[in-house]
N, CA and C atoms as an extended XYZ file, in Angstrom:
432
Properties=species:S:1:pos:R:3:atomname:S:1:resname:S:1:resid:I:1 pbc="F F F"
N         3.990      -15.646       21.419 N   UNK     1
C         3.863      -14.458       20.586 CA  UNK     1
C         2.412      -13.999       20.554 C   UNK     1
N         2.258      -12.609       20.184 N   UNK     2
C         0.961      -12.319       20.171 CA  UNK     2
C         0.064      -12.169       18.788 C   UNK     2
N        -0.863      -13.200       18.984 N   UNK     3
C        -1.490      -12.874       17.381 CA  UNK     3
C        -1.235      -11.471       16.648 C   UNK     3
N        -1.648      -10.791       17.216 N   UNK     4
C        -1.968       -8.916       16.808 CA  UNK     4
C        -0.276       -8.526       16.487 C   UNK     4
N         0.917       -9.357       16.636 N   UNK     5
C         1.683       -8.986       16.031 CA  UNK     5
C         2.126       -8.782       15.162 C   UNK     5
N         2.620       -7.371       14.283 N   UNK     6
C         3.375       -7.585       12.761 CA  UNK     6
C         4.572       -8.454       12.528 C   UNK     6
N         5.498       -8.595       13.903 N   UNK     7
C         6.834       -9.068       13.532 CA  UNK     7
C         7.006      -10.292       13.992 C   UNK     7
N         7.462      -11.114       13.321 N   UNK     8
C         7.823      -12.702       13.363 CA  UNK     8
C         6.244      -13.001       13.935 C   UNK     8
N         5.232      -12.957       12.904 N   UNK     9
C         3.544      -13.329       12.798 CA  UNK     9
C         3.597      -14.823       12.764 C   UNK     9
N         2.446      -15.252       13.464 N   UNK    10
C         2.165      -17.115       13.306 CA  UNK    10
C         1.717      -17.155       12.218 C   UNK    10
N         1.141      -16.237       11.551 N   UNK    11
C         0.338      -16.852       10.301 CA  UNK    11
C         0.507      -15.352        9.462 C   UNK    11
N         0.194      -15.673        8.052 N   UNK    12
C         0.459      -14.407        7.628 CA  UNK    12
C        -0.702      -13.414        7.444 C   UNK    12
N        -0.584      -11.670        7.358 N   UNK    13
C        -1.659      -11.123        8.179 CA  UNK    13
C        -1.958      -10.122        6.632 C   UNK    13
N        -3.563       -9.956        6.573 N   UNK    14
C        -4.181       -9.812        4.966 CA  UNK    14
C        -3.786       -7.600        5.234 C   UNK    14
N        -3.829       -7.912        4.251 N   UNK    15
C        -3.486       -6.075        4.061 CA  UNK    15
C        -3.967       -5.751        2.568 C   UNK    15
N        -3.883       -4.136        2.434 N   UNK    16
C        -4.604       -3.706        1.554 CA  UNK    16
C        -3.499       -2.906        1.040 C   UNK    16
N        -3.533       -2.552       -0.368 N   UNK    17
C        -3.220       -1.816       -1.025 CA  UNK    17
C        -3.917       -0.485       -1.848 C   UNK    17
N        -3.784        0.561       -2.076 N   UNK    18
C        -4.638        1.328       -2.819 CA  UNK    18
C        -3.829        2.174       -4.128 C   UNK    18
N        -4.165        1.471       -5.460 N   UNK    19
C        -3.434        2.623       -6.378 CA  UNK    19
C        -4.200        3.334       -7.116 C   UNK    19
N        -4.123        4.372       -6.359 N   UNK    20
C        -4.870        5.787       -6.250 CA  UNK    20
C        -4.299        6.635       -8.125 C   UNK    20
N        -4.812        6.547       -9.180 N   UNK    21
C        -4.872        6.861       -9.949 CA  UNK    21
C        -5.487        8.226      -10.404 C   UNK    21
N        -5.203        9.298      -11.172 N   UNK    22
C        -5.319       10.267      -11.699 CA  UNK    22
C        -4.225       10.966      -13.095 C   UNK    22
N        -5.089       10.023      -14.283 N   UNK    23
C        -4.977       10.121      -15.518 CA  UNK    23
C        -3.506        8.997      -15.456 C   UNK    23
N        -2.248        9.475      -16.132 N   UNK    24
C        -1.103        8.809      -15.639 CA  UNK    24
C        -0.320        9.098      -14.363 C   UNK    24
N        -0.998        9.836      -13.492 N   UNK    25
C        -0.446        9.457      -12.149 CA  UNK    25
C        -0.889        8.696      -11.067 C   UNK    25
N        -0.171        8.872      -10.364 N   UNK    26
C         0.082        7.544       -9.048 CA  UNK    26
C         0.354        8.295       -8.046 C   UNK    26
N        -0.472        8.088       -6.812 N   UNK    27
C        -0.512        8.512       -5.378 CA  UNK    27
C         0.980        7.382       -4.536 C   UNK    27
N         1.834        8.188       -4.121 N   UNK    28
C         3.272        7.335       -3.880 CA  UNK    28
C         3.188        8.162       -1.880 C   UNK    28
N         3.633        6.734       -1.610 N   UNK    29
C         3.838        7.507       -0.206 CA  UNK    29
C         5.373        6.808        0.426 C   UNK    29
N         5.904        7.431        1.175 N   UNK    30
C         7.076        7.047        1.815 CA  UNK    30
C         7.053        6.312        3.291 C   UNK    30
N         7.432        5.306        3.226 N   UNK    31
C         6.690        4.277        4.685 CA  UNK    31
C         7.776        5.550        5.700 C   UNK    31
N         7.128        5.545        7.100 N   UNK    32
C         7.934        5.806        7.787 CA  UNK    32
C         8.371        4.892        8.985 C   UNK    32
N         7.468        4.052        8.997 N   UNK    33
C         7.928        2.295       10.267 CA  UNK    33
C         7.961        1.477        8.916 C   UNK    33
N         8.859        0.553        9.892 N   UNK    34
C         9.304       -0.756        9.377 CA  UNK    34
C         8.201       -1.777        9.171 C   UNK    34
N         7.796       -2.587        7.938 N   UNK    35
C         9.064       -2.986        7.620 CA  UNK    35
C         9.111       -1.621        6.137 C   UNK    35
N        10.125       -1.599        5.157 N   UNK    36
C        10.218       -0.648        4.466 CA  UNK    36
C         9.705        0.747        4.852 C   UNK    36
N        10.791        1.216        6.094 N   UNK    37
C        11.087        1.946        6.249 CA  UNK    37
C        11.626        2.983        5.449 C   UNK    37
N        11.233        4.634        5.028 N   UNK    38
C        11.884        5.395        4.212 CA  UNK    38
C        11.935        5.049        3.040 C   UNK    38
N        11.021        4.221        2.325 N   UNK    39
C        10.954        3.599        1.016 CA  UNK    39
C         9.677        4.062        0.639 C   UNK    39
N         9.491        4.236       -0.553 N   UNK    40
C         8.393        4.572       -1.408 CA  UNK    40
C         7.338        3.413       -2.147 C   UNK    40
N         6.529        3.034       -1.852 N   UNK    41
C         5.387        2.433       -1.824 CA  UNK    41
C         4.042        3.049       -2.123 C   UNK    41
N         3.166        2.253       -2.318 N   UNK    42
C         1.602        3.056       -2.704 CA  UNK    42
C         0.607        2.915       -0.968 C   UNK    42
N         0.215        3.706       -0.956 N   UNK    43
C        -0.772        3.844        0.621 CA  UNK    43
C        -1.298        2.514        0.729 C   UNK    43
N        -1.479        1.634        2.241 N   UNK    44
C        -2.268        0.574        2.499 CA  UNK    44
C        -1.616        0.179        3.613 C   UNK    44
N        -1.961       -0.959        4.303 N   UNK    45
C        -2.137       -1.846        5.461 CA  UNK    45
C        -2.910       -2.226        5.885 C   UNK    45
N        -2.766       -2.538        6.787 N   UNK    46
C        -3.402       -4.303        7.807 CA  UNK    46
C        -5.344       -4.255        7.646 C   UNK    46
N        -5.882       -5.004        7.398 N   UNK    47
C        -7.068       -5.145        8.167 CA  UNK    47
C        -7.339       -5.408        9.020 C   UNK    47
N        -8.323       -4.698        9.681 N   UNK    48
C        -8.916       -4.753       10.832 CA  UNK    48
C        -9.388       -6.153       10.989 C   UNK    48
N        -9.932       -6.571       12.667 N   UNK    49
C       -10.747       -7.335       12.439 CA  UNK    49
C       -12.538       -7.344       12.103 C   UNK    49
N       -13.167       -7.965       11.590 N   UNK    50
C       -14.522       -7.582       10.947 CA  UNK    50
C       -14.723       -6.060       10.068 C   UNK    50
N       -13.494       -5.741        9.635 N   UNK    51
C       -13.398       -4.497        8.193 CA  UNK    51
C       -13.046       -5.260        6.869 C   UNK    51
N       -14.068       -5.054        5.683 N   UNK    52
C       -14.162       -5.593        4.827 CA  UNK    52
C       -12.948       -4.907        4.107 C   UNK    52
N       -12.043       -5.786        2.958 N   UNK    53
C       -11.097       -5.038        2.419 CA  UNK    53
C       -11.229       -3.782        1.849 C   UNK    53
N       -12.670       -3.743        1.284 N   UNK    54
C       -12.910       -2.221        0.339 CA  UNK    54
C       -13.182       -1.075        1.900 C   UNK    54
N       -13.530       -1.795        2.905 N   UNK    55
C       -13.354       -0.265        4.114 CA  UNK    55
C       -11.972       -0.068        4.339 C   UNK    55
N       -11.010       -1.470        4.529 N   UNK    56
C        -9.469       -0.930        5.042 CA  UNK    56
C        -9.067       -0.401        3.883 C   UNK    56
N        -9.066       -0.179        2.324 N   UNK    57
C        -8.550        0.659        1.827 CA  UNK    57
C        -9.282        1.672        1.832 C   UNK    57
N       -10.383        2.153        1.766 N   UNK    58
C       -10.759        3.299        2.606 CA  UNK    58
C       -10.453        3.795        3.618 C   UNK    58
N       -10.419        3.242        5.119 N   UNK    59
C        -9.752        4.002        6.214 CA  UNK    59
C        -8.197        4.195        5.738 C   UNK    59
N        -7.444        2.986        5.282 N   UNK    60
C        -6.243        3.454        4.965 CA  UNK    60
C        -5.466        4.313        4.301 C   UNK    60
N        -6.017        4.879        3.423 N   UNK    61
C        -6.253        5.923        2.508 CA  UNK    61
C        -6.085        6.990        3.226 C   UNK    61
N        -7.332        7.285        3.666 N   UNK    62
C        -7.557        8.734        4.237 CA  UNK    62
C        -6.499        9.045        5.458 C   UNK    62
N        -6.049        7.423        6.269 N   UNK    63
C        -5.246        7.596        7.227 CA  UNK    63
C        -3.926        8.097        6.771 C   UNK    63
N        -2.998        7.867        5.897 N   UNK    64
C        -1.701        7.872        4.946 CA  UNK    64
C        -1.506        9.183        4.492 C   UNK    64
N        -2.821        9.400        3.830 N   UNK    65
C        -2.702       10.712        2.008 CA  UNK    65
C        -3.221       11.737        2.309 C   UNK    65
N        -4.688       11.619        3.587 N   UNK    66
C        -5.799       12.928        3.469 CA  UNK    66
C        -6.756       12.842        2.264 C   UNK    66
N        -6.950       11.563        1.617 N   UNK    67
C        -7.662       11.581        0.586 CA  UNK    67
C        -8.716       10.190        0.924 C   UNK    67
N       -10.016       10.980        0.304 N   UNK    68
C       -11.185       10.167        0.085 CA  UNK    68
C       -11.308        9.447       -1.025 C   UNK    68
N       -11.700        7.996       -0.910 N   UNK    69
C       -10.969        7.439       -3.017 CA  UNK    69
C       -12.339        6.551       -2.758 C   UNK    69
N       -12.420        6.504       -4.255 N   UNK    70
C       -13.769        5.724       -4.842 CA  UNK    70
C       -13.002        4.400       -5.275 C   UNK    70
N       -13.066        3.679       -4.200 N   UNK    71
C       -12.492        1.778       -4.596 CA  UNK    71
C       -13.091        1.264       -5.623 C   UNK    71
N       -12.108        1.021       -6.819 N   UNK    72
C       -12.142        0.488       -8.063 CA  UNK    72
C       -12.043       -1.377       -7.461 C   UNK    72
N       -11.633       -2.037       -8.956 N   UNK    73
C       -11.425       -3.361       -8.928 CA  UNK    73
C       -10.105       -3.646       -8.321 C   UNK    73
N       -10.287       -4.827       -7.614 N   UNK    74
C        -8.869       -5.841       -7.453 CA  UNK    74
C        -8.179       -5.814       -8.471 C   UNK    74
N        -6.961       -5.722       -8.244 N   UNK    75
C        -5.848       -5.164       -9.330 CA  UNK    75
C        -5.214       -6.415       -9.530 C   UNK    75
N        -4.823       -7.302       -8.064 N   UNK    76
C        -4.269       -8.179       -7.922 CA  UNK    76
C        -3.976       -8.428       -6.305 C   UNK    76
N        -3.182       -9.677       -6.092 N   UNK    77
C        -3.366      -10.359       -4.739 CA  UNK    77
C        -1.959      -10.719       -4.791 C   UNK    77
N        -1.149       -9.910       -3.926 N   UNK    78
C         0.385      -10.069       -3.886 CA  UNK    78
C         0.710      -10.623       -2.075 C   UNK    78
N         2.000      -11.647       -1.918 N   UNK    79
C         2.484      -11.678       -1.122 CA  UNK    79
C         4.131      -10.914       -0.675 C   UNK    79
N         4.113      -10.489        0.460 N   UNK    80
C         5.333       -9.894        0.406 CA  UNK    80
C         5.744      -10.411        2.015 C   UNK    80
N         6.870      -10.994        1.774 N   UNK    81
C         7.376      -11.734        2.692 CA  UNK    81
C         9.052      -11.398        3.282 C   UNK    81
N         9.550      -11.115        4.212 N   UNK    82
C        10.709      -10.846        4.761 CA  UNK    82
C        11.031      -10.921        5.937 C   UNK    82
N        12.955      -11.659        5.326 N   UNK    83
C        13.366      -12.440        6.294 CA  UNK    83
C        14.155      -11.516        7.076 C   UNK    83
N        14.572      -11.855        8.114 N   UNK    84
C        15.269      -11.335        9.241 CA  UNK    84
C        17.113      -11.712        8.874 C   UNK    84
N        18.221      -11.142        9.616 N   UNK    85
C        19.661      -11.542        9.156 CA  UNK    85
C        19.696      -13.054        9.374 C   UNK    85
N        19.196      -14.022       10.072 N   UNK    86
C        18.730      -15.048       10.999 CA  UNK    86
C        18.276      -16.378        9.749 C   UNK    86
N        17.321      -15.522        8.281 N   UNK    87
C        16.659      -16.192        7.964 CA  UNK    87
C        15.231      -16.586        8.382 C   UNK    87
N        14.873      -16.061        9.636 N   UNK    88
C        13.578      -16.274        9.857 CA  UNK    88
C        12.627      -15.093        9.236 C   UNK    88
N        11.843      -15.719        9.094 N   UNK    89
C        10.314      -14.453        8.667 CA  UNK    89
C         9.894      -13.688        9.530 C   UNK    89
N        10.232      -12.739        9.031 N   UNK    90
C        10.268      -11.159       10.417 CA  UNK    90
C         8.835      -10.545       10.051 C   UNK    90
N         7.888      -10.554        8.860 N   UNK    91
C         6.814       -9.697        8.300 CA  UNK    91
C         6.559      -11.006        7.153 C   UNK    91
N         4.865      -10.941        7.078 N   UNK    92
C         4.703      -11.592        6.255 CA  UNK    92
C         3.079      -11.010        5.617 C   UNK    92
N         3.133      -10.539        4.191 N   UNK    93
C         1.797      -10.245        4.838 CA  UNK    93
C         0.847      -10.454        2.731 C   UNK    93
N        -0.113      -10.779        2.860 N   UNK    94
C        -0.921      -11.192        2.112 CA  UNK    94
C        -1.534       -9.560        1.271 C   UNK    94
N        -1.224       -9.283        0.336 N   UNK    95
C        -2.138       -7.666       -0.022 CA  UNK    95
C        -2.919       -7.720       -1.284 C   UNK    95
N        -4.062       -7.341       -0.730 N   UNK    96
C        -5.095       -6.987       -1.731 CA  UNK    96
C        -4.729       -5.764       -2.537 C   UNK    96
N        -4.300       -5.474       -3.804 N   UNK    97
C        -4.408       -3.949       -4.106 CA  UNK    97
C        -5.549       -3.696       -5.092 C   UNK    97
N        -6.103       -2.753       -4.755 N   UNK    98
C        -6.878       -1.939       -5.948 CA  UNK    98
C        -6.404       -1.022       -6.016 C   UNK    98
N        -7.388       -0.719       -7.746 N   UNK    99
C        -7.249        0.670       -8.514 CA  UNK    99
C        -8.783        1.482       -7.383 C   UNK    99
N        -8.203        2.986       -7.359 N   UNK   100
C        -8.930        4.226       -6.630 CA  UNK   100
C        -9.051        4.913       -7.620 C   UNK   100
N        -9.566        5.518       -7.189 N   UNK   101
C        -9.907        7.317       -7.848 CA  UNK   101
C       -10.132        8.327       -6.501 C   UNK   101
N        -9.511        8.973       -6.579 N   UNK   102
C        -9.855       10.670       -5.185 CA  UNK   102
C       -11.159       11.310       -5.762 C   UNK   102
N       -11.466       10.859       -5.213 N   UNK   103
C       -12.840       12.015       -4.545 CA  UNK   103
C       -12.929       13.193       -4.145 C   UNK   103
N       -11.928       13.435       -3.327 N   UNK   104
C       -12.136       14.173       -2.345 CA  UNK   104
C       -11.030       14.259       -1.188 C   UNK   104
N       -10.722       15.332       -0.137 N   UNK   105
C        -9.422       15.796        0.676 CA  UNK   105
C        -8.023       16.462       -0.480 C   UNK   105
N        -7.463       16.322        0.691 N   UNK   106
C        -6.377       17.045        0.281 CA  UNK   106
C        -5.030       15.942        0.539 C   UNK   106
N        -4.268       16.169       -0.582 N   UNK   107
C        -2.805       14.928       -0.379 CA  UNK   107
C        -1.908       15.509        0.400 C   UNK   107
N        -2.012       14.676        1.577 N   UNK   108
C        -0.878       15.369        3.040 CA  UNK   108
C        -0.716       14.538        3.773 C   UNK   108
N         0.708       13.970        3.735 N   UNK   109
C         1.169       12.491        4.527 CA  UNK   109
C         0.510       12.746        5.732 C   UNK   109
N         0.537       11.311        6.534 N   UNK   110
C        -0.574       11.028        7.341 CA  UNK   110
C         0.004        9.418        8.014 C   UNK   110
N        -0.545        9.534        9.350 N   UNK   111
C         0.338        8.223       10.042 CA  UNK   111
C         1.099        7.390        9.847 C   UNK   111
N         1.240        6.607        9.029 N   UNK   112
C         2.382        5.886        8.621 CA  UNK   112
C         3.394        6.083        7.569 C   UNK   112
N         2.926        7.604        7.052 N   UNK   113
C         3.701        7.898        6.020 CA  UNK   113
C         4.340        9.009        6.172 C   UNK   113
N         6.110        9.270        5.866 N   UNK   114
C         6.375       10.112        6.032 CA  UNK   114
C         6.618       11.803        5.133 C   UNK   114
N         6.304       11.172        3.775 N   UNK   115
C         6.207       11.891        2.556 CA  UNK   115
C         4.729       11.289        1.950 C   UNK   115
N         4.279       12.446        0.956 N   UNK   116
C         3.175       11.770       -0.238 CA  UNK   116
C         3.539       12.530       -1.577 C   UNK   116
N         2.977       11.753       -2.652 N   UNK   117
C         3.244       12.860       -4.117 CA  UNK   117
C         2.591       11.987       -5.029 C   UNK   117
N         1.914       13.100       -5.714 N   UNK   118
C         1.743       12.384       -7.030 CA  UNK   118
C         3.181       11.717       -8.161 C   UNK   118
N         2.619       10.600       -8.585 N   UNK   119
C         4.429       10.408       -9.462 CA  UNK   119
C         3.928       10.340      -10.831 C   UNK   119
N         4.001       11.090      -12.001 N   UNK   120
C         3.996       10.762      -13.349 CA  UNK   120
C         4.809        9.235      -13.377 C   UNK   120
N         3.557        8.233      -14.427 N   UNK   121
C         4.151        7.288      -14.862 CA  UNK   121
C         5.786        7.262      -15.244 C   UNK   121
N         5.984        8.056      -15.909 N   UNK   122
C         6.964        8.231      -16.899 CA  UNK   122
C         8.321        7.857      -15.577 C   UNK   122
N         7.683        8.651      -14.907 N   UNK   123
C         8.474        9.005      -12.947 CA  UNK   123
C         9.146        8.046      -12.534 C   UNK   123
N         8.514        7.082      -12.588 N   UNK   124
C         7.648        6.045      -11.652 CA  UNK   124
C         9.455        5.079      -11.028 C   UNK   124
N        10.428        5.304      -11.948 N   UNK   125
C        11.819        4.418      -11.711 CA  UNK   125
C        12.861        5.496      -11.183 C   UNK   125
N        12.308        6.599      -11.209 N   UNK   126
C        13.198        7.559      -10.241 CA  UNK   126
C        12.857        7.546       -8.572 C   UNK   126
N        11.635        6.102       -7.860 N   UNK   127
C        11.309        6.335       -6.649 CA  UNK   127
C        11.876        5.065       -6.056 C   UNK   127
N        12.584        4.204       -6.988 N   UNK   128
C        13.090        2.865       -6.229 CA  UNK   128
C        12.032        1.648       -5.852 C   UNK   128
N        11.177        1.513       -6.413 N   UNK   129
C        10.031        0.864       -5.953 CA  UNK   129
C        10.211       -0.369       -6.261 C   UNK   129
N         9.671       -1.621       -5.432 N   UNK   130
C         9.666       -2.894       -5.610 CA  UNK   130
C         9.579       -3.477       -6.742 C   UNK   130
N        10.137       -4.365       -7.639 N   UNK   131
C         9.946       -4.516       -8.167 CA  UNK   131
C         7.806       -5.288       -8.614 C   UNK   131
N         7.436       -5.668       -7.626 N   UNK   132
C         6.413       -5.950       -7.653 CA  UNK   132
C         5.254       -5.029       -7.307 C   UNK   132
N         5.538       -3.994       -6.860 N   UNK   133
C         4.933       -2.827       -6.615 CA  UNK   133
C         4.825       -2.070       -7.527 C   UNK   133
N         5.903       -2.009       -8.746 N   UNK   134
C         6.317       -1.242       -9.995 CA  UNK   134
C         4.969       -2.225      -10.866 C   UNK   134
N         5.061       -3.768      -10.848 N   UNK   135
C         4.303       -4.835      -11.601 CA  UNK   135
C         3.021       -4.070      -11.481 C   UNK   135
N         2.372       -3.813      -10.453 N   UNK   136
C         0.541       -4.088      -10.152 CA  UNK   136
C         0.248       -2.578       -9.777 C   UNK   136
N         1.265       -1.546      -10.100 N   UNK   137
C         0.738        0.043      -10.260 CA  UNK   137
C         0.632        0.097      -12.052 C   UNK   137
N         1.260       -0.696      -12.935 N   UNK   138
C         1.374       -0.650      -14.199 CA  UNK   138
C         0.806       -1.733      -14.290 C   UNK   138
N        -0.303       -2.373      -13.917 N   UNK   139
C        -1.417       -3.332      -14.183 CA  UNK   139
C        -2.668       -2.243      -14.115 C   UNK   139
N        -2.383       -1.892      -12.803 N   UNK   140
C        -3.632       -1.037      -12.398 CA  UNK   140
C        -3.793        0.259      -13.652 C   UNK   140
N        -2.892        0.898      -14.006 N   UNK   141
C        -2.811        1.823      -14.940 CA  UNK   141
C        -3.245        1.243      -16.738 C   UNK   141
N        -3.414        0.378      -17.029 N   UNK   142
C        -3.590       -0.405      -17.799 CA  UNK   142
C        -5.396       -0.847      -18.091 C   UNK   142
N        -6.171       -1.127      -16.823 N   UNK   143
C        -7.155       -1.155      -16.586 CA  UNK   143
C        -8.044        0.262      -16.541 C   UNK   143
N        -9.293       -0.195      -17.366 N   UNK   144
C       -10.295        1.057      -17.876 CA  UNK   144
C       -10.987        0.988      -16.607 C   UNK   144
């Protein structure tokens, strides 16, 4: 297998999260590749190699949304892990998320995403979201 792979990985591979905040909303994007495909999630992925986490949620950001964000604190350090029909581990991946703030651009899905939107908190269970994804956007919202 090849290190640089996402699917059925030797080891599990560090990724970023970004919850892009503005007052009670939330920057929501719709994956368009697998894994969570067509599902609603907050902007992020993989690090590079030698990119510090606060640049991959920066490049990742702008890559996803069209938006420039001022990287807040570690929100939290989640694993998200999934198995294949088989039982084997098809994706495995380690995520840093922080709280953002926009700066700057304009919100307009962007490579890996096939939708973007702001979601009012209140929103936030009309988008189907992980249950652990729902956890650490309402951590992040919580934090001054």
């Amino acid at each position: 297998m090849d290190d640089r792979s996402r699917e059925y990985p030797s080891r599990p591979l560090v990724g970023v999260g970004a919850i892009i905040i503005d007052e009670s909303r939330v920057v929501l994007v719709r994956r368009a590749k697998d894994p969570s495909k067509g599902k609603w999630s907050i902007p992020g992925g993989l690090t590079r190699l030698g990119e510090t986490l606060v640049h991959s949620v920066i490049r990742e950001t702008a890559e996803e949304t069209g938006l420039s964000v001022k990287v807040g604190p570690l929100v939290e350090l989640v694993e998200r892990v999934f198995h294949d029909e088989d039982g084997r581990i098809q994706f495995h991946y380690v995520i840093a998320n922080y709280k953002c703030m926009a700066e700057a651009g304009e919100l307009i899905a962007g490579s890996d995403a096939s939708e973007v939107c702001w979601a009012h908190r209140d929103a936030l269970d009309d988008f189907a979201l992980p249950k652990i994804t729902l956890d650490v956007i309402n951590k992040a919202l919580e934090i001054n």
